[in-house]
C-alpha positions in Angstrom: 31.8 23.5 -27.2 29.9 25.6 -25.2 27.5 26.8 -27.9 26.6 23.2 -28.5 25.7 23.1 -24.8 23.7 26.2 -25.1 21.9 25.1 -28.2 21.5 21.6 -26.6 19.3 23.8 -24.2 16.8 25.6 -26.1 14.0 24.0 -26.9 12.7 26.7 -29.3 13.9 30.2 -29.7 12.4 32.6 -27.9 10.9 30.0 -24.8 14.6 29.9 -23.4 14.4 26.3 -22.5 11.0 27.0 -20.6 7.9 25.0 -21.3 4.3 26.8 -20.9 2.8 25.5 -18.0 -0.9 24.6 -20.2 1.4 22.7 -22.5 1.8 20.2 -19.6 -0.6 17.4 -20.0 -2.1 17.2 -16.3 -4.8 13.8 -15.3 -7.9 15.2 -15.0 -9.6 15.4 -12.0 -12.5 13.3 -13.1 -10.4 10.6 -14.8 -8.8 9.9 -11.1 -11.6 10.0 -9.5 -13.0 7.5 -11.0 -9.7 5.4 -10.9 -9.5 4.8 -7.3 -12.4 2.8 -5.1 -14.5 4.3 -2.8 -12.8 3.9 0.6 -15.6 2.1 2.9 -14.4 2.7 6.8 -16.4 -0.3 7.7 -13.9 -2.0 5.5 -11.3 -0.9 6.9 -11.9 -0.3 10.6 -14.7 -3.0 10.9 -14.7 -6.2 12.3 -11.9 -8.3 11.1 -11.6 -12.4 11.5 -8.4 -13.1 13.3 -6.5 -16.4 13.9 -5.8 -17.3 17.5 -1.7 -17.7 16.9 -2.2 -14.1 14.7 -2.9 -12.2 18.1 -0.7 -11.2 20.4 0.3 -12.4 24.0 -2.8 -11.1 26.3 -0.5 -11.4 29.1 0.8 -8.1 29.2 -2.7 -6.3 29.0 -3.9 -8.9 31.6 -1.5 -7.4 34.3 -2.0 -3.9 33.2 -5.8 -4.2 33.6 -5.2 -6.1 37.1 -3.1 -3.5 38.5 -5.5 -0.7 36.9 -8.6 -2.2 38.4 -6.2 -2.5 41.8 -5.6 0.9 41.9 -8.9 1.6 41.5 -10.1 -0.1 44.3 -7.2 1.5 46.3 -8.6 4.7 45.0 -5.3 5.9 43.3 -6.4 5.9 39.8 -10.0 6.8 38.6 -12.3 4.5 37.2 -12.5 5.9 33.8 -8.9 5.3 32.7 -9.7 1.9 31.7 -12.2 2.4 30.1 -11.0 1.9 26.5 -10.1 -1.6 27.8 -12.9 -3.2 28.8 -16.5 -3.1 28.0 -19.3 -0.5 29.5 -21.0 -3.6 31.5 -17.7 -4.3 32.8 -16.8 -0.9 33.8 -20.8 0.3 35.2 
């Protein structure tokens, strides 16, 4: 019983089971290459139509900017932390 296991194992005497490593049919790196797209950031990252009832509640960033541009004026937070929020025209 236990030979059959051990022949079971060996592919071919000598290898001890092992395959050689060039005998391993690897994708070449051309052939993937040209497989995928090129990736366009533009695409991606660009300007993107959106329904009205897709986009969130503006709400909650209405408040926030409020009490940001408060504490501005207050002089408690500086005028550069919102300025990923609003626009450079709104923030000169």
């Amino acid at each position: 019983m236990m030979s059959e296991a051990l022949s079971a194992v060996e592919a071919e005497p000598g290898t001890h089971g092992r395959t050689d490593p060039a005998d391993r049919a690897a994708p070449s790196l051309s052939a993937s290459r040209k497989a995928r797209s090129r990736f366009s950031p533009d695409e991606f990252f660009g300007h993107q139509p959106t329904s009205t009832v897709s986009l969130p509640a503006p709400d909650p960033l209405v408040e926030n900017l409020t009490r940001c541009v408060i504490e501005i004026l207050a002089g408690a937070r500086e005028l550069e932390q919102i300025s990923r929020w609003v626009t450079d025209s709104a923030q000169r």
